[in-house]
C-alpha positions as CSV (number, residue, x, y, z in Angstrom):
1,X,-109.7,-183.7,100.7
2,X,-106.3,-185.5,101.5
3,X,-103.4,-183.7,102.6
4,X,-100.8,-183.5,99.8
5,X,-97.7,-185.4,100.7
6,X,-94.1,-184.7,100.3
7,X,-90.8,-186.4,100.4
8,X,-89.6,-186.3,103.6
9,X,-85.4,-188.6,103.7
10,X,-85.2,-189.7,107.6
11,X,-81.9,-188.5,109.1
12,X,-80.7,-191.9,110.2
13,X,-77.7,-191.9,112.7
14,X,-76.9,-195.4,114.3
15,X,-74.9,-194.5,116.7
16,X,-73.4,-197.0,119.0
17,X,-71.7,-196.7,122.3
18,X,-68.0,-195.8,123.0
19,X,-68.5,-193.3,119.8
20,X,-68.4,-195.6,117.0
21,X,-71.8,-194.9,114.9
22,X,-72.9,-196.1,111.7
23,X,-75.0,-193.9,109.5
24,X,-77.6,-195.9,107.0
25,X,-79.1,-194.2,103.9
26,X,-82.8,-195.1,103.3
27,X,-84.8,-193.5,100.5
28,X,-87.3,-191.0,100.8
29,X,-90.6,-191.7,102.4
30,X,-94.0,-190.3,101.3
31,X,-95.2,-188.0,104.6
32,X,-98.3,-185.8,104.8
33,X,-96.9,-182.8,105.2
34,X,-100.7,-182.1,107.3
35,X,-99.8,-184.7,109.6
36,X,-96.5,-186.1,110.5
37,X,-96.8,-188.6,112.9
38,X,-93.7,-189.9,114.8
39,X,-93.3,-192.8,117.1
40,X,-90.4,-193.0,119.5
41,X,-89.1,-196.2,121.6
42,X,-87.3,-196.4,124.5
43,X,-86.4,-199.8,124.7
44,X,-83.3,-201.1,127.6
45,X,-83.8,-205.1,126.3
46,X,-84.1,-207.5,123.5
47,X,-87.8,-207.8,124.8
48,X,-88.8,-204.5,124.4
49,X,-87.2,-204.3,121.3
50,X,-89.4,-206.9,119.9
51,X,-92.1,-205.5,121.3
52,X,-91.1,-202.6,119.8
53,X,-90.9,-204.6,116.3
54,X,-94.6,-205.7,116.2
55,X,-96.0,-202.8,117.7
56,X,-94.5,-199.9,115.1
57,X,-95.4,-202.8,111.9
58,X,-99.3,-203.7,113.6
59,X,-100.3,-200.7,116.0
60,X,-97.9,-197.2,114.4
61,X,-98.3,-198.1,110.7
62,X,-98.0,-194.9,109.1
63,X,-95.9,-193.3,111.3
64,X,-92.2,-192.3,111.4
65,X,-90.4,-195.3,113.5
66,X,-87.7,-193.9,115.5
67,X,-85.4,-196.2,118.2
68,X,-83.7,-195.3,120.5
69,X,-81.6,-198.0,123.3
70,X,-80.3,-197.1,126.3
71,X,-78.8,-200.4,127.6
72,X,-75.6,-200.6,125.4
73,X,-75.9,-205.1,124.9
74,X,-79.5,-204.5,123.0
75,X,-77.0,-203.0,120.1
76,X,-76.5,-206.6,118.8
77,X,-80.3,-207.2,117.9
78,X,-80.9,-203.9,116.4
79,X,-81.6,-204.2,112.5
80,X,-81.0,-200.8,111.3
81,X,-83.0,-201.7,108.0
82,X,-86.5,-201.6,110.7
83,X,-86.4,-198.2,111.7
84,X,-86.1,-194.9,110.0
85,X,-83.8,-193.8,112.5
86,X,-81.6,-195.1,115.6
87,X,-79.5,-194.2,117.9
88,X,-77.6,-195.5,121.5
89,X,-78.6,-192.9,124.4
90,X,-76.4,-193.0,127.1
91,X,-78.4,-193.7,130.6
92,X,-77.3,-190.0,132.5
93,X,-76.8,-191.6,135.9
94,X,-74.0,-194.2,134.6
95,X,-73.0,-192.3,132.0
96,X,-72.3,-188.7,133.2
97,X,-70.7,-185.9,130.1
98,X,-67.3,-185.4,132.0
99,X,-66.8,-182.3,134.0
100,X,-68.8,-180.1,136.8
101,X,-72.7,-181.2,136.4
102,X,-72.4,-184.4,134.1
103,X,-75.4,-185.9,134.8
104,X,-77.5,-182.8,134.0
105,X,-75.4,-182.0,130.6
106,X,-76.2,-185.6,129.6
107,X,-79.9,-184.8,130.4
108,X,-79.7,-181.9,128.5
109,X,-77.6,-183.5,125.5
110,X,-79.8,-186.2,125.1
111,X,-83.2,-184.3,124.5
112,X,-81.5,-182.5,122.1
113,X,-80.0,-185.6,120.4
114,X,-83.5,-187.5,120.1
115,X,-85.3,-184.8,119.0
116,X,-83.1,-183.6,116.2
117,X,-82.9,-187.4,114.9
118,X,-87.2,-187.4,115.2
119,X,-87.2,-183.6,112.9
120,X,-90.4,-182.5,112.7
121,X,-93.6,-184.1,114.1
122,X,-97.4,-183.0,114.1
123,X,-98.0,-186.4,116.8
124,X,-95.5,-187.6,119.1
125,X,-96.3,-191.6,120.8
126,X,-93.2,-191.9,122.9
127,X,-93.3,-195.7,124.0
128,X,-91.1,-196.5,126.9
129,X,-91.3,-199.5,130.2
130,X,-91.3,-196.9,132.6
131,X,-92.1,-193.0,132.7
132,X,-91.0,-192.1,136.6
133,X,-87.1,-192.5,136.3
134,X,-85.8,-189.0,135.1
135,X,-83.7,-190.5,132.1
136,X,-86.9,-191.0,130.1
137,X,-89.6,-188.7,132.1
138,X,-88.0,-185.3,130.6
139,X,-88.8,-185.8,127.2
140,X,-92.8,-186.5,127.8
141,X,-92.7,-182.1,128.2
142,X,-89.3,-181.6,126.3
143,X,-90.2,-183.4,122.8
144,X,-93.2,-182.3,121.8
145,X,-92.0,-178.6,122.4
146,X,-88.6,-179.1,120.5
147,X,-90.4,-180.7,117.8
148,X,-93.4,-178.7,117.6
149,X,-95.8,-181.5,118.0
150,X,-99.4,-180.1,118.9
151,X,-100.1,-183.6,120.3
152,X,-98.4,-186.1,122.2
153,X,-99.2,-189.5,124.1
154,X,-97.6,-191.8,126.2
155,X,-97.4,-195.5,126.0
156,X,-95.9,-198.7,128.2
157,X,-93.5,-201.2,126.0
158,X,-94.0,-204.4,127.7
159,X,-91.1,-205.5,130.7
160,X,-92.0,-209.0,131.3
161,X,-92.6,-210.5,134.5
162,X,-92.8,-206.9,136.4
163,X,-95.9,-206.5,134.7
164,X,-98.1,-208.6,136.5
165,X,-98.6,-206.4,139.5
166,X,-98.6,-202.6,139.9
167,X,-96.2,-200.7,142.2
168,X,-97.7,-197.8,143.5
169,X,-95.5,-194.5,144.2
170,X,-95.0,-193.7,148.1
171,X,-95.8,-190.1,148.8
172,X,-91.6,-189.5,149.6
173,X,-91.1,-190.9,145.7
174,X,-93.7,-188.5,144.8
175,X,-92.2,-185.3,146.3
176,X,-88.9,-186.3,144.8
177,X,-90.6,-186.1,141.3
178,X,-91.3,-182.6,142.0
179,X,-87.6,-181.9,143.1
180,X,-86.5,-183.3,139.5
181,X,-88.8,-180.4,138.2
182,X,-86.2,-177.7,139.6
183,X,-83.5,-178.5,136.7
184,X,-85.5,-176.5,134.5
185,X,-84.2,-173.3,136.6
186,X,-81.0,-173.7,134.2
187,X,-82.8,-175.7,131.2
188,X,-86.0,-174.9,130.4
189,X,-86.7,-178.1,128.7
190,X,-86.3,-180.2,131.9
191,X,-89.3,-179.7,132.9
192,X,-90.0,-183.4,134.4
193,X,-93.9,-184.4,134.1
194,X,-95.2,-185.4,137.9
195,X,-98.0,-188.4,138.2
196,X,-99.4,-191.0,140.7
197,X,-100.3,-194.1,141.0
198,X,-98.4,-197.2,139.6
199,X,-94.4,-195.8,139.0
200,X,-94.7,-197.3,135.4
201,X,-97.3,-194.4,134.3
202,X,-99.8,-196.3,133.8
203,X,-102.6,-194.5,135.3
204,X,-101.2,-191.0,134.5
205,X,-103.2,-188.7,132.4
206,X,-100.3,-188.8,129.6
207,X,-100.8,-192.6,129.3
208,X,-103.2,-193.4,126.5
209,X,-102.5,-197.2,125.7
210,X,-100.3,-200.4,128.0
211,X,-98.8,-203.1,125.7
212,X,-99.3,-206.2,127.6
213,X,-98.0,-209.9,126.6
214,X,-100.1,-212.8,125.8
215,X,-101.1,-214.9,128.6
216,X,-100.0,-213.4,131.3
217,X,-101.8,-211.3,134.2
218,X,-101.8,-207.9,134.6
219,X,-104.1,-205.4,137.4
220,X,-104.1,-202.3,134.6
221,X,-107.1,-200.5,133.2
222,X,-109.2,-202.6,130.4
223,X,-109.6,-199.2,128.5
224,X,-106.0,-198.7,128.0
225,X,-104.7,-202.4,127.8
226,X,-103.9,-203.7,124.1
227,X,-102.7,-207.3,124.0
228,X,-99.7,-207.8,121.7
229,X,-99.5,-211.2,119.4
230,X,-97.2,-213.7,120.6
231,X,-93.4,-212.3,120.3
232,X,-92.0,-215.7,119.5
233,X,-93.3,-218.3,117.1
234,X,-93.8,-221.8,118.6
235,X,-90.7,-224.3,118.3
236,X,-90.2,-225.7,114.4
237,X,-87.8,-228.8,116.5
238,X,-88.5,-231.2,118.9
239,X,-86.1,-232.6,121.8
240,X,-86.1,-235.6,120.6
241,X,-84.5,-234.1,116.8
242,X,-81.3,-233.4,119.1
243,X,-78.5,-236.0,119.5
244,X,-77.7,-235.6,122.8
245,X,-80.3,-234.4,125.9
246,X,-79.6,-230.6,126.0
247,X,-80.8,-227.9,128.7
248,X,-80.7,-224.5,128.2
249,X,-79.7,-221.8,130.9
250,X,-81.1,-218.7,131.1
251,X,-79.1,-216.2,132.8
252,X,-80.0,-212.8,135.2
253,X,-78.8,-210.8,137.0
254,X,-79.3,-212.3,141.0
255,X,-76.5,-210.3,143.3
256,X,-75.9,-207.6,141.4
257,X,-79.4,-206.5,141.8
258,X,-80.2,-208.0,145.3
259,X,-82.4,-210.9,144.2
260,X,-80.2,-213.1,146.0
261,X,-77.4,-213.5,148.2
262,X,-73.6,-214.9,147.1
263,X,-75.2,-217.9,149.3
264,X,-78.4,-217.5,147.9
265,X,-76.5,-217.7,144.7
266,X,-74.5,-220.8,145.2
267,X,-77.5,-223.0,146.5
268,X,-79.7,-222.2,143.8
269,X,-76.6,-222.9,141.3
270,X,-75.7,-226.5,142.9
271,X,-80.1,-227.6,143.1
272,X,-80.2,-226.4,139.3
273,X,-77.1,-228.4,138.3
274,X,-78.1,-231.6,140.1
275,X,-82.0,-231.7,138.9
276,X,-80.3,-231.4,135.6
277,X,-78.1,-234.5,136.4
278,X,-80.7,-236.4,138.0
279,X,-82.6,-235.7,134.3
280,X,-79.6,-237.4,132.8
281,X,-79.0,-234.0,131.3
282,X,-75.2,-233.2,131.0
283,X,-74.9,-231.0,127.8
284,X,-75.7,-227.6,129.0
285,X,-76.1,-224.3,126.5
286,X,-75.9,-220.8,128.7
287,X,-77.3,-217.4,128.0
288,X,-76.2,-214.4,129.5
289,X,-78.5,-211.5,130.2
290,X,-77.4,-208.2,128.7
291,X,-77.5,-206.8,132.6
292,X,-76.0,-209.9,134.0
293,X,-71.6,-209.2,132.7
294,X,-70.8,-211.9,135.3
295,X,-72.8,-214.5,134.3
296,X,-74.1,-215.6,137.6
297,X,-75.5,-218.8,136.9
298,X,-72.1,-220.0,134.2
299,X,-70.8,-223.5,135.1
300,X,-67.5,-224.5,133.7
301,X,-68.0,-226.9,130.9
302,X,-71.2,-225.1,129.7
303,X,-71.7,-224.0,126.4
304,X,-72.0,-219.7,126.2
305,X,-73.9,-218.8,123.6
306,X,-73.3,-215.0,122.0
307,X,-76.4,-213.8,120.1
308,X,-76.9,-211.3,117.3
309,X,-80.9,-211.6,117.4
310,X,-83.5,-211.4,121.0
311,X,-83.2,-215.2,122.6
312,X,-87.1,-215.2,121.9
313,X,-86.3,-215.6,118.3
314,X,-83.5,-217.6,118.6
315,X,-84.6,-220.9,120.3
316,X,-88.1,-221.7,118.3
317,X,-85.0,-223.2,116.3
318,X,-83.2,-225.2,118.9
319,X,-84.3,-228.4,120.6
320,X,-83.5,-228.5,124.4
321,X,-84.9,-231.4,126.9
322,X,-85.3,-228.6,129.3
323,X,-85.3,-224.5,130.0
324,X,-84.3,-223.6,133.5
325,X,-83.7,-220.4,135.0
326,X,-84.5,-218.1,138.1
327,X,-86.8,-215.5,138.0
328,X,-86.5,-214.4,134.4
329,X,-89.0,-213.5,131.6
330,X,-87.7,-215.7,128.7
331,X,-89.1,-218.6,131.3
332,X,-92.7,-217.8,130.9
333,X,-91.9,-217.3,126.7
334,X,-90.2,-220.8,126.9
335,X,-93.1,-222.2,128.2
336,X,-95.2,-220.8,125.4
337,X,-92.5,-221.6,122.8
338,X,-92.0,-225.4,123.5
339,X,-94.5,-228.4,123.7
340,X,-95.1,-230.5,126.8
341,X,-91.6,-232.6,125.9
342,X,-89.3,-230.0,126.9
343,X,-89.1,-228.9,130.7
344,X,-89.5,-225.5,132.0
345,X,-88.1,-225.1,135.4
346,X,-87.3,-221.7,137.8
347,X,-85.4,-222.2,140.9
348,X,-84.5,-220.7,143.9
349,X,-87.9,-219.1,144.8
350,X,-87.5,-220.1,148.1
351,X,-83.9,-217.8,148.7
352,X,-84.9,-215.1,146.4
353,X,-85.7,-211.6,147.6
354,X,-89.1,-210.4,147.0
355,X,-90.1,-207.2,147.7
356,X,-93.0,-208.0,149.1
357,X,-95.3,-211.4,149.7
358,X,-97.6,-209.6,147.4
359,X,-94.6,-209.2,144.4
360,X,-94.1,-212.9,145.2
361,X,-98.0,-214.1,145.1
362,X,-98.5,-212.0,141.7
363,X,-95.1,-213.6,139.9
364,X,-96.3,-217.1,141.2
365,X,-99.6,-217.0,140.1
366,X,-97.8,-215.6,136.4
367,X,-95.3,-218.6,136.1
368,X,-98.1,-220.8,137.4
369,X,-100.7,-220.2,135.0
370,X,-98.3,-219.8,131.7
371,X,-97.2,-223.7,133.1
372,X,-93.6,-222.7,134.4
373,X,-92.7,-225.2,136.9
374,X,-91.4,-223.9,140.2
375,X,-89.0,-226.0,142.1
376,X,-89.3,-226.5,146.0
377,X,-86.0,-226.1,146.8
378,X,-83.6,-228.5,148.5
């Protein structure tokens, strides 16, 4: 016998940051009143949002589709009309609530927050990049007792190139997991969820299913890895439809994060510019990175582009002699996007900081096998 249904009008709140917010009515959607299933995304870029996308409309049909961003540039790519709710959540470490204990009240205020915009839910899948760093980790016990969910399961949004290779917890990151447990001395709810293995969650006992990306290599469990359709249709242009030779530049963040040195930074900036030239390529469109405010690799004279959709989705429609870049995800997508007449080149491998000859071996053998070029150097 099938579970009557009943009305059930999403509380949609699309709140964005410095407090400006946005409500959006939707009408009423038919939910079992047996069964109310919920799935909840923690998404921190344009790539996990389209992930995000094709994952609630191929792999959650059915369910409630709540978002929720926590890096404040995905706002521009967010289409309200997607989701049956959405908010901004402030990140607690950068974000502190003013006064004595910020951090924690943020914590706290955000649990509450999410789980009054998800209501009621029989089955929670929260889908997130990452499950160790506190921010996220709290709501895996906090959620499905605010919410009164009997069942709950974890799942990993795809992050781009740090997917190829696991990064395994050290026993000191481990113990400090178990520290983050004693905030629920004053709140209950912050109860944070301990694991080992790779730092992503994806061998803990709450992780049920991975998200991976076409093509690429990964080292995680067959049983739990679902390959996603391509995120970005092929390109509908060629280079040779564009007037004048045109490269695209696809910015990260490279100092700010420790990737590369300010003389790391300049080298890499002056061999990109002059393979460019040498290509008799002198019309150049740049990209910022949502995380990269300072637009490292900006040349005067280039073209900055501001977008209101991912850049996935953006250049199937453009026509560039060449896609250059660093160390950054759309590279490998560009690759996939554009036939053999456009170029796609990273740079400044040899002065990057790699954690590890092993984080350097995986990410090569990625770019390599999608067909990213990688330059030499000088």
């Amino acid at each position: 016998m099938k579970p009557s249904a009943s009305t059930w009008t999403p509380s949609v709140a699309l709140e964005a940051p410095h407090g400006a917010s946005l409500h959006v009515s939707f009408p009423p959607l038919a939910v079992s009143q047996a069964s109310r299933r919920v799935a909840v995304y923690f998404v921190a870029s344009p790539l996990q949002y389209l992930a995000a996308r094709q994952i609630a409309a191929q792999h959650e049909a059915g369910a409630t589709q709540v978002l929720v961003w926590y890096q404040p540039g995905v706002q521009t790519v967010v289409r309200a009309q997607d989701w049956n709710a959405a908010m901004y959540m402030p990140w607690p470490r950068w974000a502190p609530l003013p006064g004595p204990f910020g951090r924690h009240r943020r914590l706290h205020d955000n649990v509450h927050r999410v789980a009054k915009l998800v209501g009621h839910a029989d089955v929670l899948h929260l889908h997130s990049a990452v499950f160790d760093t506190e921010a996220i980790n709290y709501f895996l016990h906090a959620l499905p007792r605010l919410c009164g969910a009997r069942e709950m399961h974890a799942r990993i949004l795809p992050d781009g190139i740090i997917n190829v290779r696991r990064y395994p917890l050290s026993p000191t990151k481990q113990g400090l997991m178990r520290l983050r447990d004693l905030r629920r001395l004053v709140a209950p709810e912050l109860r944070y969820t301990p694991f080992a293995g790779d730092r992503i969650g994806s061998d803990a006992p709450f992780c049920d299913r991975i998200y991976v990306l076409p093509g690429l290599p990964h080292e995680y469990p067959a049983n739990k890895v679902v390959t996603l359709a391509a995120l970005a249709q092929r390109a509908v242009v060629e280079p040779g439809q564009a007037g004048t030779r045109c490269a695209l530049v696809v910015g990260q963040p490279l100092v700010g994060t420790g990737l590369l040195d300010s003389t790391g930074l300049s080298a890499v900036t002056s061999r990109m510019r002059d393979w460019l030239r040498e290509h008799d390529i002198h019309h150049v469109v740049y990209k910022a990175h949502p995380k990269d405010p300072r637009s490292e690799l900006f040349v005067d004279g280039d073209e900055q582009v501001q977008l209101d959709e991912p850049l996935e989705q953006w250049m199937p429609r453009q026509a560039f002699a060449a896609v250059v870049g660093v160390r950054s995800t759309s590279l490998l997508l560009a690759r996939q996007i554009y036939g053999p007449g456009t170029q796609v080149r990273a740079f400044g491998w040899d002065r990057v900081h790699f954690k590890s000859d092993a984080e350097r071996r995986s990410m090569e053998q990625a770019f390599k096998v999608v067909g990213v070029q990688i330059d030499a150097g000088a």
